[in-house]
DOVO-333395 format. One line per field, with one value per residue (C-alpha): residue number from 1; residue in one letter; x, y, z. Coordinates in Angstrom, 3 decimals, always signed. Layout:
% residues N
pos	[NUM/...]
code	[A/...]
px	[X/...]
py	[Y/...]
pz	[Z/...]
This chain:
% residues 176
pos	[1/2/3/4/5/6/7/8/9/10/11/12/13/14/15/16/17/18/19/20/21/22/23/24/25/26/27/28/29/30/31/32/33/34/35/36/37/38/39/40/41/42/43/44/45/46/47/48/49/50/51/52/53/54/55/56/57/58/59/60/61/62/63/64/65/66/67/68/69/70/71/72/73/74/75/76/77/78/79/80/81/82/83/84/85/86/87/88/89/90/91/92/93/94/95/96/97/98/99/100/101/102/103/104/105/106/107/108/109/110/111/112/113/114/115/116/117/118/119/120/121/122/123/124/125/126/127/128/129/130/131/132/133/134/135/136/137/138/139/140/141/142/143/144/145/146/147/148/149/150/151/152/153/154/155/156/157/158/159/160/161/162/163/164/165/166/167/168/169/170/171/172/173/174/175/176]
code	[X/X/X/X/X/X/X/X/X/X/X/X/X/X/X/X/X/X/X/X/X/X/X/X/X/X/X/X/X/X/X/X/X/X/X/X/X/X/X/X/X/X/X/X/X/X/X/X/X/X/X/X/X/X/X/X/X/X/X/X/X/X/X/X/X/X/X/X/X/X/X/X/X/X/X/X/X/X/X/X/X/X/X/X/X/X/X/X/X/X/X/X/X/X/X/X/X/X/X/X/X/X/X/X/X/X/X/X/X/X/X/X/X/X/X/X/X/X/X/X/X/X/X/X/X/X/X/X/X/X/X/X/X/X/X/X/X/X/X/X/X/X/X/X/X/X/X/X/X/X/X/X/X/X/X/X/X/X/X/X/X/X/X/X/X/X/X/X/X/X/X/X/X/X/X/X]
px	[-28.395/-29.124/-26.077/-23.801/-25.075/-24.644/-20.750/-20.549/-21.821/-19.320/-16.434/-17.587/-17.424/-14.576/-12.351/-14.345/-13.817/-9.761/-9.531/-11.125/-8.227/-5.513/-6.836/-7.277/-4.518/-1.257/+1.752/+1.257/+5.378/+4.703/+1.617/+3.668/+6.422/+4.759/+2.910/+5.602/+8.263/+8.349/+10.375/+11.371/+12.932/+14.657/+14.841/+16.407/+12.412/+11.065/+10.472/+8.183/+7.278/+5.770/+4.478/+2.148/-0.704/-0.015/+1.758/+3.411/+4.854/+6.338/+6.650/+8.136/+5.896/+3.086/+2.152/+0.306/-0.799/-2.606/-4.377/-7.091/-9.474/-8.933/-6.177/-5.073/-3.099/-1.857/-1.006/+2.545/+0.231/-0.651/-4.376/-5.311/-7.855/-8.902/-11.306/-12.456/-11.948/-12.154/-8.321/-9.130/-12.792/-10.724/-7.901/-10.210/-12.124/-9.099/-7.858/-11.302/-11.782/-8.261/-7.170/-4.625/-1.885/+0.534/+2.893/+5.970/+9.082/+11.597/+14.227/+11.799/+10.790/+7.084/+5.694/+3.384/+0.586/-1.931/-3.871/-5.136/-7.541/-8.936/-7.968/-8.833/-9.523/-5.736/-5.523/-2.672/-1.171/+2.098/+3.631/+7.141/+9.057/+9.317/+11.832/+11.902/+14.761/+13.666/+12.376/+9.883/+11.287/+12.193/+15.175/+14.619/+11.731/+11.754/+9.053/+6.737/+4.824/+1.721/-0.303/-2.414/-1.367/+2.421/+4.576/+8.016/+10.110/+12.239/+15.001/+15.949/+17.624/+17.047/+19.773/+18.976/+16.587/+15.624/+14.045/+11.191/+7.994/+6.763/+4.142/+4.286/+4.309/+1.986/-0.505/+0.289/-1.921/-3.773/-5.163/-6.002]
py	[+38.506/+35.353/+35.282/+36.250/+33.537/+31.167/+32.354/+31.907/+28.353/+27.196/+28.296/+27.252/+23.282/+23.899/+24.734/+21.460/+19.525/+20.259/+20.172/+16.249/+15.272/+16.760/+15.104/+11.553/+11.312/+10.361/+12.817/+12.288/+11.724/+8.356/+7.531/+8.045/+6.323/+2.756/+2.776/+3.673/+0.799/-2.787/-5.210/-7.674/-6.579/-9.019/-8.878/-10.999/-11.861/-12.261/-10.205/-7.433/-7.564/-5.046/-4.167/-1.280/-2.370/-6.161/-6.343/-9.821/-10.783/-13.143/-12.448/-15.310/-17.966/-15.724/-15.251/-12.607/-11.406/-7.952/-6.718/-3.541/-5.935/-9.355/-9.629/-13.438/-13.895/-17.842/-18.603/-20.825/-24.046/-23.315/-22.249/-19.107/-17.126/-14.142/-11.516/-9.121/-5.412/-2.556/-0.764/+2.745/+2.345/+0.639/+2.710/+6.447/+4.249/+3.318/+7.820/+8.830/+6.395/+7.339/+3.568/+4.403/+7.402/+8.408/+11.393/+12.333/+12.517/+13.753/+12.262/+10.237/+8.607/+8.603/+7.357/+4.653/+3.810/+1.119/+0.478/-3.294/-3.869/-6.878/-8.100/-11.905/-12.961/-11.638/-8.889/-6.689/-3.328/-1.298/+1.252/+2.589/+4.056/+3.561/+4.799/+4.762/+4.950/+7.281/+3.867/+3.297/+0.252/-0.119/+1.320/+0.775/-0.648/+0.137/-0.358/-2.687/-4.860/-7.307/-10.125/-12.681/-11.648/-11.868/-9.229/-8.158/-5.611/-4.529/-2.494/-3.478/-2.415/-4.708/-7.022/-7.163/-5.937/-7.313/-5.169/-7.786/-8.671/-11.741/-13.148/-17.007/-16.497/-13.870/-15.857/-19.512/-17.934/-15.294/-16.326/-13.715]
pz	[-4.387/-5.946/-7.871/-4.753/-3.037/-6.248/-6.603/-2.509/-3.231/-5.889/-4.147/-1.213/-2.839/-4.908/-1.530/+0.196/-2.300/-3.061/+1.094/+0.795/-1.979/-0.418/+3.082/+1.553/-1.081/+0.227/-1.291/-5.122/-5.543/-3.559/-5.619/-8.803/-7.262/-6.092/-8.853/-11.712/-10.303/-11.471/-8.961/-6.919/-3.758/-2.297/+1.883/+4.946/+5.842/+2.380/-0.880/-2.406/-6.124/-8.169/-11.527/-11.092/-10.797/-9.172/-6.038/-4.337/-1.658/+0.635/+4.278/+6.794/+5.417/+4.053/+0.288/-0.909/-4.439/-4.780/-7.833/-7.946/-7.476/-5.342/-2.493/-1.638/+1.569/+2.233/+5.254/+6.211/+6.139/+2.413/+3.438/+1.001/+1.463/-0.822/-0.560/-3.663/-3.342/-5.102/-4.285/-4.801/-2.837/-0.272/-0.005/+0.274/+2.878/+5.282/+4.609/+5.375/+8.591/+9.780/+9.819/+7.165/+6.953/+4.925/+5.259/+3.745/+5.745/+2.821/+0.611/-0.948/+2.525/+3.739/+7.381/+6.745/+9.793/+8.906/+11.805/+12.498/+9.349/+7.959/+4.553/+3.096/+6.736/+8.031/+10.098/+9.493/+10.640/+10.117/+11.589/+10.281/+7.165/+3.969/+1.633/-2.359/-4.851/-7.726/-9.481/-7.248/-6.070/-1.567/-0.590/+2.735/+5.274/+8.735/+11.238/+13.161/+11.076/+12.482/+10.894/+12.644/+16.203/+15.150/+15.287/+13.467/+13.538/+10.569/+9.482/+6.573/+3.006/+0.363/-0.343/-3.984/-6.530/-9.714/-12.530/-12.897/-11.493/-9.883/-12.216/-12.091/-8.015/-8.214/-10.802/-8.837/-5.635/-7.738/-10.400/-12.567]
């Protein structure tokens, strides 16, 4: 009896468990796929860079500089503000609290909904698409995007993209 009950147990929190990763990882191809590019996307309203595990960008006036560990957004004005994080923490957080989804849409396109969250003192949100090339880096961004009260709407392709990342920007605002 004891043993049945044992066996019910394990399989029990096996199925629980691979039910939580599958519910709070987005698909793994877009994991692999963000994190595996490095670039600088070049855009009409600004430019995403990438390395892996640094992210910058620059977004009608806006500068920010992401690592695993600190986030610094500067404002038009030059005012920066940065908050430390821990990404992954963060990111399981925003799955679990339903503030952040991700879901794959096919041909290496995923909808994107980030519901108004607080990062550095900005509030941002998005809701749209984005697709990858095979790289990693944006093929194409399409959706509303809001930070600080302001709202854009995009639909656009890169118009360039360089196979390098961004580090004297990224470090200038950064710092580490």
């Amino acid at each position: 009896m004891k043993r049945g009950v044992l066996i019910t147990a394990v399989v029990a929190t096996a199925y629980t468990l691979a039910a939580l990763i599958y519910t709070l990882l987005p698909p793994l191809d877009f994991l692999d796929s963000v994190r595996g590019g490095v670039y600088t996307a070049y855009f009409t309203w600004g430019l995403v860079s990438a390395d892996g595990s640094h992210a910058y960008a620059e977004f009608h006036g806006y500068k920010i500089a992401v690592n695993l560990w600190k986030v610094v957004i500067c404002d038009p004005s030059g005012v920066c503000r940065s908050q430390e994080i821990n990404a992954i923490a963060m990111y399981l957080g925003l799955k679990a609290s339903g503030a952040l989804a991700v879901e794959s849409t096919g041909q290496r396109c995923y909808a994107v909904k980030l519901r108004p969250t607080e990062f550095a003192g900005h509030v941002i949100s998005f809701d749209g698409e984005v697709c990858l090339n095979p790289d990693g880096s944006p093929r194409r961004i399409s959706g509303v995007f809001t930070l600080d009260g302001k709202t854009w709407r995009l639909a656009d392709s890169p118009q360039r993209v360089d196979k390098v990342f961004l580090f004297d920007s990224y470090y200038k605002i950064h710092g580490d």
